[in-house]
C-alpha positions in Angstrom: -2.6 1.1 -21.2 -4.2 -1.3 -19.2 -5.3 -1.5 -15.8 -2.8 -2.2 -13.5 0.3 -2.6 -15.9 3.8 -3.4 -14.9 5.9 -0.4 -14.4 9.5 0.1 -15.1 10.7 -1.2 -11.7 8.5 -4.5 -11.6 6.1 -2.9 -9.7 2.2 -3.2 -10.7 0.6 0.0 -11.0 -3.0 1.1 -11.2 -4.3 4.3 -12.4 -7.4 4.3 -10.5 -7.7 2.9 -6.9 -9.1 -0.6 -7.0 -12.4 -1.5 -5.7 -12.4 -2.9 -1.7 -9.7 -1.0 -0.7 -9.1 1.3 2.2 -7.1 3.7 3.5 -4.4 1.9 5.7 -3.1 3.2 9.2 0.2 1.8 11.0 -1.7 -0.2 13.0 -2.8 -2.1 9.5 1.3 -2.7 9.5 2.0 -4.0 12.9 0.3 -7.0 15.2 -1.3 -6.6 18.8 1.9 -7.3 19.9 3.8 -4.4 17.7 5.5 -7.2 15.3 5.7 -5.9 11.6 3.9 -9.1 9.8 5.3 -9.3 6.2 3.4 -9.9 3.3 1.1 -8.1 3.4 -0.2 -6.5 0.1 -0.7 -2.8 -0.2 -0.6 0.0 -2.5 1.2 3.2 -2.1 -0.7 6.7 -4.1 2.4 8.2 -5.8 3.0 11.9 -5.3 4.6 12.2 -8.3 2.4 10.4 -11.3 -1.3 10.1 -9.3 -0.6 6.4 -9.9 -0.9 3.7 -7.3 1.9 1.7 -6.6 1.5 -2.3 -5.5 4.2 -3.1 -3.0 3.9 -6.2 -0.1 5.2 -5.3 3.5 8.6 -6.9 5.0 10.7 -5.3 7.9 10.4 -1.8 8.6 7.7 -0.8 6.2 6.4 1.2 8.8 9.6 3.7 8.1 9.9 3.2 4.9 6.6 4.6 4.2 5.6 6.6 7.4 5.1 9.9 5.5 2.7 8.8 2.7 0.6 6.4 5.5 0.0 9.5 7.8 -0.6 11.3 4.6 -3.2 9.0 4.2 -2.0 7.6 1.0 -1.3 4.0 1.6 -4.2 1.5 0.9 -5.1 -2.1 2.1 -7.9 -4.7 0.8 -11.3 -3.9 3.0 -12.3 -6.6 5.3 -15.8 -7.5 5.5 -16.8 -8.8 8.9 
C-alpha cells in the first residue's frame, strides 16, 4: 500500500509520520485571541492502527481531539522562520 492511501472513511492516512511535521499543542488550534481558526491541516496518530490520520480543523476541534493533543499525538506542518 502506498504512502498516504485513502482509508475507508475518506480520510488520507499515512503509515509513517511525514517529514516537517511537529507535534501540535492547543495553542496550534486557537488564535491570540482564543478563536478556533478552521482549516487548518493536521494529522491525528491513531491508537488503534499506529497509522496517522489527516483531518483539517473546523469548530471545536479543540474537544474533539483534546485527549490525543495532550497525549501528544496530534501533528502540524513545521514552520521555518
Amino acid at each position: 500500500m502506498k504512502d498516504p492511501y485513502l482509508g475507508e472513511f475518506g480520510r488520507w492516512i499515512y503509515k509513517t509520520l511525514p517529514q516537517g511535521m511537529r507535534v501540535a499543542g492547543i495553542d496550534d488550534f486557537r488564535t491570540e485571541r482564543g478563536v478556533e481558526p478552521e482549516g487548518i491541516n493536521f494529522l491525528v496518530h491513531t491508537y488503534h492502527s499506529n497509522e496517522f490520520e489527516h483531518h483539517v480543523s473546523k469548530h471545536g476541534v479543540v474537544e474533539k481531539f483534546r485527549q490525543w493533543i495532550e497525549d501528544g499525538r496530534v501533528y502540524v506542518k513545521s514552520e521555518k522562520k
